[in-house]
C-alpha positions as CSV (number, residue, x, y, z in Angstrom):
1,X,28.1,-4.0,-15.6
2,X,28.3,-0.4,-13.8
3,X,28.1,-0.3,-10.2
4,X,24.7,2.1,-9.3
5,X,25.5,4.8,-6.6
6,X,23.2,6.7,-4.9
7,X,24.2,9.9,-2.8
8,X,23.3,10.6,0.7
9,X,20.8,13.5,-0.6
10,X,19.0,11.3,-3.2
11,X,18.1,8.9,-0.1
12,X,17.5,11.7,2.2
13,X,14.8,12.8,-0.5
14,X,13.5,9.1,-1.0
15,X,13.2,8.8,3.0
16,X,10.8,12.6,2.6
17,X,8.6,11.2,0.0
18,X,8.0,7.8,1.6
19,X,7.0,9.4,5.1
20,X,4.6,11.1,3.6
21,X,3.3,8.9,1.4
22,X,2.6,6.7,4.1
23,X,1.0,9.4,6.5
24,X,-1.3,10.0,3.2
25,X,-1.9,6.7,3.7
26,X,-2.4,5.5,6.8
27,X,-4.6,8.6,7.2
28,X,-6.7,7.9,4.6
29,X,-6.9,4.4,4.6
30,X,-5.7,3.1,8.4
31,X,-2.6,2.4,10.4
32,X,-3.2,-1.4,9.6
33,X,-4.1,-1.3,6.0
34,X,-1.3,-3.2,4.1
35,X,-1.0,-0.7,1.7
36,X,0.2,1.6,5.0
37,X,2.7,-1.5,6.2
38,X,4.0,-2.2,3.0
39,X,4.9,1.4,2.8
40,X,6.4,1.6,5.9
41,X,8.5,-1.5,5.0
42,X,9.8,0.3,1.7
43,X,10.4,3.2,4.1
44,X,12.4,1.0,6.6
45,X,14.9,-0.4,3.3
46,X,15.8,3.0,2.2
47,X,16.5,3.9,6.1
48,X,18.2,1.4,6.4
49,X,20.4,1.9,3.5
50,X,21.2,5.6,3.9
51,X,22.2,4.6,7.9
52,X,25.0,2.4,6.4
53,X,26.0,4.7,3.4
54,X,26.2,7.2,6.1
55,X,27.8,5.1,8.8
56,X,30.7,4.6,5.8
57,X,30.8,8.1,5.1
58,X,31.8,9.1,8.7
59,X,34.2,6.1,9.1
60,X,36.2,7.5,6.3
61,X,36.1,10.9,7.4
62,X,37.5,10.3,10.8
63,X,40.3,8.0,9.1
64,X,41.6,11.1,7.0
């Protein structure tokens, strides 16, 4: 099986559409509402994944 990359910009742009998404929402339907948390959750995985790709990315360009 291939490995699956995903670039910095492709997360950056995922991060984007999940903040608003859940400011659409939580205004719309409350700060509360599990549809708002369970965004916010999705939101915290992809920031969490692009903190780490990035965190690899500056490690290597401080070793060159």
């Amino acid at each position: 099986m291939g490995k699956h990359t995903i670039s910095l910009l492709d997360l950056e742009d995922a991060i984007v559409t999940l903040q608003n998404r859940m400011i659409d929402i939580g205004l719309s339907k409350g700060l509360t509402h599990p549809d708002t948390v369970k965004c916010s959750q999705e939101l915290d995985v992809v920031l969490n994944h692009f903190q780490q790709l990035n965190s690899k990315q500056n490690v290597y360009v401080h070793m060159n």
